[in-house]
C-alpha positions, -999 to 999 in steps of 0.1 A, spaced: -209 -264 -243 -203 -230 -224 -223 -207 -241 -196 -177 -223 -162 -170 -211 -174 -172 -174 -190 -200 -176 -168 -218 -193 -139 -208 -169 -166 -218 -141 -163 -256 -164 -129 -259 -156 -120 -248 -124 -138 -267 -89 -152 -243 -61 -137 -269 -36 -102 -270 -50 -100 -228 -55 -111 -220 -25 -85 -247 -7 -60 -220 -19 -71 -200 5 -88 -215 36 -96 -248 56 -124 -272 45 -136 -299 59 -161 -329 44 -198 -321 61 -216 -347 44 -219 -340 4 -204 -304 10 -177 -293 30 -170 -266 57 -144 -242 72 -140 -208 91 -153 -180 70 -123 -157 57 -149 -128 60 -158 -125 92 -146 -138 130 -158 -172 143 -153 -199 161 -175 -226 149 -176 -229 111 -205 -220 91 -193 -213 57 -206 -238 36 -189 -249 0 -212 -272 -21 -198 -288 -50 -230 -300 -66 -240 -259 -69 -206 -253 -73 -214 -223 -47 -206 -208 -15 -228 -196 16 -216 -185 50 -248 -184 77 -225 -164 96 -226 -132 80 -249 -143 50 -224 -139 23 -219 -162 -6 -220 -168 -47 -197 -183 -71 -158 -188 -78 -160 -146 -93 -175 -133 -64 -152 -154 -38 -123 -138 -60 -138 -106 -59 -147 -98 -24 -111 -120 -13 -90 -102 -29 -117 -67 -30 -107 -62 -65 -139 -58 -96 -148 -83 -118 -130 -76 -146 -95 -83 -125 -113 -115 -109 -118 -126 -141 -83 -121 -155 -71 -143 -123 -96 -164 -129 -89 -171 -162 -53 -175 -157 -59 -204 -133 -83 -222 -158 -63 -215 -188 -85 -199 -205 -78 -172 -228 -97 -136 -228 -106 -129 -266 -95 -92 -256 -58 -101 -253 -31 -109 -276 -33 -149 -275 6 -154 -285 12 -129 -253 -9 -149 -233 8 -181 -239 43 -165 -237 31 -152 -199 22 -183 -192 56 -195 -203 73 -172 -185 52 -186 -153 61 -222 -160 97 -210 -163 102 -196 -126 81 -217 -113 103 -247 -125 134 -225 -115 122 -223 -81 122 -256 -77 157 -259 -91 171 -237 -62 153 -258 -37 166 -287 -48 200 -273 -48 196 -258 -13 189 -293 -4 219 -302 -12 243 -277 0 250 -279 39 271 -244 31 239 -222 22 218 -240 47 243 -231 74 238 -195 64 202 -192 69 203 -209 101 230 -187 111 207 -157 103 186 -171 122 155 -187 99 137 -217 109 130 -249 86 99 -243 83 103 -206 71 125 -214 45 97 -242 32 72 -218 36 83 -194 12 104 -217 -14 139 -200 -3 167 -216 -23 201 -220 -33 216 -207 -69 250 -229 -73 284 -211 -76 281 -227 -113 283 -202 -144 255 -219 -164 242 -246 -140 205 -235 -139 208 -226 -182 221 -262 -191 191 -277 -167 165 -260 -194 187 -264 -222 190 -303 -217 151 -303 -216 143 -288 -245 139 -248 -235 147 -227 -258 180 -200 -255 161 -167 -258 129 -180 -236 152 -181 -205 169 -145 -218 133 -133 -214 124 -148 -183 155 -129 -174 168 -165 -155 200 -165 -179 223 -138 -196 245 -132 -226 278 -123 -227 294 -103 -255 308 -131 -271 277 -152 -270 276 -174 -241 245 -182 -222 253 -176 -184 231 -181 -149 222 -147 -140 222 -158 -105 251 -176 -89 266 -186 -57 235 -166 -42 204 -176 -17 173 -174 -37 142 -155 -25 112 -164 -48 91 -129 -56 51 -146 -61 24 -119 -72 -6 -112 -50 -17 -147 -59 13 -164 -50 25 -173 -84 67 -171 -89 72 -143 -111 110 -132 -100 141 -136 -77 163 -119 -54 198 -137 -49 217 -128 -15 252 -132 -26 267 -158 -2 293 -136 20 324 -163 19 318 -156 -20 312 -120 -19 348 -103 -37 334 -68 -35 331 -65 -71 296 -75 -79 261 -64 -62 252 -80 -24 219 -89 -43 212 -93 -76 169 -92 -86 152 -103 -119 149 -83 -147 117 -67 -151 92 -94 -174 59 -100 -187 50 -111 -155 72 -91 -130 71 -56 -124 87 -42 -94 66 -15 -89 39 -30 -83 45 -63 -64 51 -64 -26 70 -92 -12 52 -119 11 21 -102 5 7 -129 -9 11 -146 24 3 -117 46 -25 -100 28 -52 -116 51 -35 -106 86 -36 -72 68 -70 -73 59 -77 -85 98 -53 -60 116 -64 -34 90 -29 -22 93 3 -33 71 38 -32 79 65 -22 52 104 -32 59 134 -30 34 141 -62 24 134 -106 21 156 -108 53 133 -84 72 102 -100 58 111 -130 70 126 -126 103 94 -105 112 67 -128 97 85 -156 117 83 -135 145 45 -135 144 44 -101 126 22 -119 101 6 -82 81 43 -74 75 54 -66 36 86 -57 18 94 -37 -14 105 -61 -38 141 -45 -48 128 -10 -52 109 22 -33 75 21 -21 56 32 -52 20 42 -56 14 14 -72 21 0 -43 1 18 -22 -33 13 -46 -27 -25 -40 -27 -18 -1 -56 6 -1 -75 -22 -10 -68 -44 24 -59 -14 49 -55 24 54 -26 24 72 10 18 70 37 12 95 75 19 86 101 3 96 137 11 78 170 1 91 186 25 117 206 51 100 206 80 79 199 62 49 170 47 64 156 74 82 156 96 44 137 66 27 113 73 52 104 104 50 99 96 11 81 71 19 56 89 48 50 121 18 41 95 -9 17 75 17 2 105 29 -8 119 -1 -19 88 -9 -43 89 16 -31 68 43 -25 74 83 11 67 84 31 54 117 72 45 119 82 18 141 120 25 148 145 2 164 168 19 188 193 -11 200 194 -30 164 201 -20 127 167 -37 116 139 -60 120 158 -91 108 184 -83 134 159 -72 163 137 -108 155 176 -127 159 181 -110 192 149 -119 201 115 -120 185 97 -97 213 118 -70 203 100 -73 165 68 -70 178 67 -45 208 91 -23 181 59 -27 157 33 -23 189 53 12 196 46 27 163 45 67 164 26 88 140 50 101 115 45 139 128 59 124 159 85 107 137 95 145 125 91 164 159 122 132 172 143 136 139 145 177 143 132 194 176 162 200 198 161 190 232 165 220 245 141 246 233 167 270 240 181 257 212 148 271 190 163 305 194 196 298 175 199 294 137 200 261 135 176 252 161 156 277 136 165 254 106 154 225 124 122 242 137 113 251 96 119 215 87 90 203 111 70 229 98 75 223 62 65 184 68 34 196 85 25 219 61 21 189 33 -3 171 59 -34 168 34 -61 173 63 -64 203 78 -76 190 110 -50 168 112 -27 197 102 -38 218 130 -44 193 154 -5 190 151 1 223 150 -9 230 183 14 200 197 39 215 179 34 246 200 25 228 234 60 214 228 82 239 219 62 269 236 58 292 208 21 300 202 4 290 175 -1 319 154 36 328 155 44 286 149 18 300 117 38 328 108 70 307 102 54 278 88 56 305 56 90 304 58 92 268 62 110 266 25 141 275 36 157 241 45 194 233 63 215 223 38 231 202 65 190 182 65 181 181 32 215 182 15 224 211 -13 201 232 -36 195 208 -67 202 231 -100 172 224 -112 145 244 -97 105 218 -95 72 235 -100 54 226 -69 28 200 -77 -8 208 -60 -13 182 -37 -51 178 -22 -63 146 -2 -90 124 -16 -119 144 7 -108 175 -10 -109 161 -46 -140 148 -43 -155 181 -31 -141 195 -62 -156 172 -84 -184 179 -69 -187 217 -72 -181 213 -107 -208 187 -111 -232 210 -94 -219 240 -121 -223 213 -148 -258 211 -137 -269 244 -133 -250 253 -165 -271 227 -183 -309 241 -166 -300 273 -177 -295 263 -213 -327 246 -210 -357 262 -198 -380 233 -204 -362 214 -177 -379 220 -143 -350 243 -128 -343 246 -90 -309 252 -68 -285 226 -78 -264 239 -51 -294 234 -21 -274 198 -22 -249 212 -4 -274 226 27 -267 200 51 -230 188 42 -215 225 41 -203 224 73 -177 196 69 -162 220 40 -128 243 48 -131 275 51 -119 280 16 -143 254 -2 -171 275 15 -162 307 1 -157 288 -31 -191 279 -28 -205 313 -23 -188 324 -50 -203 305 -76 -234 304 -67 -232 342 -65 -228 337 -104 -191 351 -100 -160 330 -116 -131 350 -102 -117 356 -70 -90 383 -57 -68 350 -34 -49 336 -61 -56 305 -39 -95 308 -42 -91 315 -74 -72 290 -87 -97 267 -69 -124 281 -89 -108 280 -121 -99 240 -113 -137 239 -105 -149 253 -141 -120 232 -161 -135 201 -149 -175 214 -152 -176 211 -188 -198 182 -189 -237 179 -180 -237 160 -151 -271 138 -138 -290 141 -104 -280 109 -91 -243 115 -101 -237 143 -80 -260 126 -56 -235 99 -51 -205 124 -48 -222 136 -16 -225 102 -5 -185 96 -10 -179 130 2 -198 126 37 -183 94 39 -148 105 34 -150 135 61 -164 111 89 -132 82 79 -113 111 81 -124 128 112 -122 89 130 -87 87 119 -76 119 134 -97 117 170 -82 76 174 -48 94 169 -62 121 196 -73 93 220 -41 74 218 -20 102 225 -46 117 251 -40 82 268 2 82 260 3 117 286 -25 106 308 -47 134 301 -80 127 310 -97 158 302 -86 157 269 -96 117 265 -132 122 278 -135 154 246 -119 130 224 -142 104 230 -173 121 230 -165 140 196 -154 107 184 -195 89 195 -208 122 176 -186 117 143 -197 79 147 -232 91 150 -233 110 114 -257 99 85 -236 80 64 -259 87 32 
């Protein structure tokens, strides 16, 4: 008998079959084979063995057990591996509710048998299937990701559970039927193409319905999504993702559209690390379920106003999110799904085109004419740019533009500087009027710059603790800091200076403030090792960073054709690459 919860998970769930999920493999004798999922390669040499119930790839000398396959997969911890895990096997974690458990896996069992409802209706109406070829999805598309067909019936999809033997308020909760004020159970979804929503592991938790257009009287929603569940939050789950998550992983680079149609059009096009918001905004939960496959994000909205606002929401919540940020924009089409009908080239030379989103902002608001910089709204204009590159987190990257900004307009720098304070004062006629309310700024610092903080205050921590205790051998906690100072700003140095100088204050409020951040967050005695590995992630994150901002130097050095500036680029770039990664 399993004498744990892993192994015993481990007793009921095949190495073979799991990891068929999710690659290739071929009989090689009393094992099997397949392409390795971790690396590139031609000839397979990861090996699955069924007797071990283990994995090996000679290629790049990974391997383990079902967890760690799950693990480094999906690059989640063990804990998360385990909950999948579990899930698969049917196993229940003594840390959860049990009665929840079962009711999730209900809820599962529900959509999944849904799903399969709507596909057999879609089957079956020649009216729905017209509709998706007409928009211009393929058969095998609409297989590949389960798309269906929700009869124009009021409780067609209720009385298929009711009849065997589901229970009323079970399909209320999986949010697959509703109740009207008199009582009546009704389809939540009807006359409408079904797009199933799968999590990450490409289990049905939800739906979008596309109201059929011939049935569309203006009086209810175009589309019509589950109800948040158990199972389904729309915060958190990106649509397709669980198809495209390893092209993301590959191209290291993931491409957000609106909507199903735009998904699909674009994934069929052969944009395969494309991803869709499942009925909501980007969120940052979203973007924590990215960071975990890529660092960058490419945009693409539909063509108008409305989607050029979403995203500019979108680029400030990826940005301070820590992520290099490009749009994709199409000029001659509303969106993707309409670009991929005209023709799929158009999808992925749109994608290919991608512009940082500085770029994005210096299209959107410069004028043409720099003449026009010296009216009041060519001002306006000029302050809006200005403001969005003020809330770049990277002052390199900040500056870098900064001085484009200038080579493009012709104002030098340090005036460009000058009226970047200013840069509050928006055009009603961009940003749309004054809300009443007035929001405390929030204090927004990238990930290189939080980690520098936690690291100050480790090293006060320390020093704080040495002196309170003579007996310890005491030295100069803050030496640690001798050959990583220069990748700190100007203002992290002084706040360095500062406290080793024994001071706590500062006359900037900005310094200050800084410091005061720095000895809220010291009040614990910090180990050696601990701010030992801080370095480490600090170092790391100043040379990710400054490769991220000398690729965007190179490509743009190679967009104008300046050679000059490409050889400095490329020569900075070998030196960052050279750096100690401790």
């Amino acid at each position: 008998m399993p004498s744990s919860t892993t192994e015993l998970i481990k007793s009921k769930l095949d190495v073979v079959e799991l990891l068929r999920g999710y690659m290739t493999l071929a009989p090689a004798g009393k094992n099997f084979k397949g392409l390795c999922p971790f690396h590139h390669e031609k000839s397979p040499s990861f090996m699955v063995s069924p007797e071990r119930q283990s994995w090996h790839c000679f290629g790049c000398a990974l391997g383990g057990d079902i967890f760690t396959f799950i693990m480094r997969h999906e690059n989640i911890e063990f804990g998360e591996a385990m909950r999948i895990l579990a899930e698969k096997a049917g196993v229940e974690l003594r840390h959860e509710n049990p009665a929840e458990y079962k009711y999730s896996g209900l809820l599962y069992d529900l959509n999944e048998s849904a799903k399969n409802f709507f596909k057999q209706s879609l089957a079956a109406a020649p009216v729905a299937q017209k509709y998706l070829t007409e928009r211009g999805l393929t058969k095998e598309t609409i297989e590949e990701f389960e798309i269906g067909w929700a009869p124009n019936e009021t409780e067609g999809l209720s009385m298929f559970f009711l009849n065997n033997g589901t229970g009323p308020q079970d399909l209320l909760q999986a949010g697959l039927s509703i109740k009207t004020e008199r009582g009546l159970m009704l389809d939540r979804f009807r006359g409408r193409i079904m797009f199933p929503i799968h999590n990450h592991m490409g289990r049905v938790v939800g739906f979008t319905g596309r109201i059929l257009p011939q049935l569309d009287r203006g009086d209810m929603g175009k589309y019509v999504n589950s109800p948040e569940t158990p199972i389904f939050q729309k915060s958190k789950i990106l649509y397709g993702f669980w198809k495209s998550k390893d092209s993301v992983r590959e191209k290291k680079s993931a491409i957000l559209v609106e909507g199903q149609m735009d998904f699909l059009m674009s994934y069929q096009s052969g944009a395969k690390n494309v991803i869709a918001s499942s009925g909501t905004a980007l969120t940052a939960d979203h973007l924590r379920t990215l960071h975990r496959f890529t660092e960058e994000i490419i945009l693409s909205f539909d063509n108008d106003v409305a989607g050029s606002d979403a995203a500019e929401r979108a680029i400030a919540l990826a940005e301070a999110n820590d992520f290099s940020v490009k749009i994709a924009t199409f000029v001659d089409f509303k969106d993707a799904a309409d670009a991929a009908h005209a023709n799929p080239e158009n999808v992925l030379k749109t994608f290919a085109a991608a512009i940082p989103a500085p770029e994005f902002y210096f299209k959107k608001y410069l004028p043409q004419n720099t003449v026009e910089l010296s009216t009041r709204d060519g001002l306006m204009k000029l302050r809006a740019v200005l403001g969005k590159l003020k809330d770049l987190t990277s002052p390199v990257e900040r500056d870098f533009w900064m001085k484009e900004l200038s080579h493009r307009t012709g104002i030098n720098s340090s005036v460009l500087e000058e009226e970047a304070g200013k840069a509050s004062i928006v055009h009603p006629q961009i940003y749309g009027p004054k809300e009443k309310e007035e929001v405390v700024p929030k204090r927004i610092i990238s990930r290189r710059d939080f980690i520098v903080e936690k690291m100050l205050a480790a090293v006060l921590a320390r020093q704080n603790f040495l002196e309170k205790n003579p007996d310890e051998s005491v030295k100069d906690v803050f030496s640690v800091f001798d050959d990583c100072a220069e990748y700190l700003t100007p203002a992290q140095k002084e706040v360095l200076w500062i406290l080793k100088s024994g001071a706590r204050r500062s006359d900037d409020p900005a310094i200050d403030e800084m410091i005061g951040s720095t000895v809220f967050l010291s009040s614990e005695e910090v180990a050696d090792d601990e701010i030992q590995k801080l370095k480490n992630e600090f170092v790391k994150e100043y040379i990710k960073e400054q490769r991220s901002i000398l690729t965007t130097k190179i490509k743009n050095a190679e967009a104008t054709g300046n050679d000059e500036e490409l050889k400095q680029a490329l020569e900075e770039l070998k030196d960052v690459q050279s750096l100690r990664e401790e």
